[in-house]
C-alpha positions, 0 to 999 in steps of 0.5 A: 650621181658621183657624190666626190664631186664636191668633197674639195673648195677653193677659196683665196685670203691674205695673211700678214706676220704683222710688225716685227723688228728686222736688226741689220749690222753696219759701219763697223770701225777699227783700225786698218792695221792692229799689232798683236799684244796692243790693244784696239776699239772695234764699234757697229752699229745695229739697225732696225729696219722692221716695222715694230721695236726691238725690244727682245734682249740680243747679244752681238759678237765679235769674230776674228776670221781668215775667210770671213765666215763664221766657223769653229776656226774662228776666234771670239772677239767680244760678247756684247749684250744690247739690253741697255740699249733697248728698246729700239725703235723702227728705222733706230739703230745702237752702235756698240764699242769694245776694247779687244786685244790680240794675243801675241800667240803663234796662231796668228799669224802675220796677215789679213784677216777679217772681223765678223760682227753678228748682232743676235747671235743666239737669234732670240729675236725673231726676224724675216732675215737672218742673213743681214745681221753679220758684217765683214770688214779686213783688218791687217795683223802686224807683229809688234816689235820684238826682242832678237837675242844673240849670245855676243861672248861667253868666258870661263876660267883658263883652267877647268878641273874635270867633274868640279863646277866650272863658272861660265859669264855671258854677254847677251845682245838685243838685236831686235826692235823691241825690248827685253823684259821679265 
């Protein structure tokens, strides 16, 4: 006889991960509208909608973004731990608050944009579904009000001797909304 005939069996089981927690970010908060250079709360809440605790120590961040994916063009916000929050319960959720301030810098530009919350950044939490635990949400960048400075008038003497220091005076005038300082 042909002895390959039963070299191979066939036979069905099931198999289960068991509990594991499954961390997803919601109700992020801040204001519609922001100036640069003023300061504003961002808060979201993390829930966990797995079958076991979260216990695991994780990390959230906070992104600024124009596209509303996270990328190296992206400004990093806030690096918020959620160790004192732990542990948290199936179907629990944290919510965590931090102050950010947009820097008055010619990078950021006037706009919409879009704050990018990621809870477990670094994944140390292990979980069947990476893709819930980022979050979107627009937010528009408004200048705040700025100093305009013209030159109203300029004077000297009459007479000028030429290779001598000549004593120049100047008026200046704020034709800005905001005021001059330093």
């Amino acid at each position: 006889g042909n002895a390959e005939a039963n070299n191979a069996r066939a036979s069905s089981f099931n198999a289960s991960i068991g509990n594991y927690p499954e961390i997803s970010v919601s109700n992020i908060q801040h204001p519609s509208n922001v100036q640069l250079s003023v300061p504003f709360d961002v808060s979201w809440t993390v829930t966990n909608t797995g079958t076991a605790a979260l216990t695991k120590p994780t990390t959230d961040r906070v992104y600024l973004s124009l596209d509303g994916t996270v990328d190296g063009n992206d400004r990093v916000l806030a690096t918020i731990s959620s160790n004192s929050k732990l542990p948290v319960a199936p179907n629990g959720n944290y919510t965590q608050t931090t102050t950010v301030t947009l820097p008055l810098d010619l990078s950021l530009t006037p706009g919409s944009y879009q704050i990018i919350v990621v809870a477990d950044y670094l994944n140390n939490q292990f979980e069947l579904n990476e893709g819930n635990n980022e979050r979107t949400s627009i937010i528009n960048i408004l200048l705040p009000p700025l100093p305009d400075l013209i030159v109203e008038s300029i004077s000297s003497k009459e007479v000028t001797v030429a290779g001598q220091s000549v004593e120049l005076t100047w008026t200046l005038k704020n034709q800005g909304t905001g005021p001059v300082t330093g």
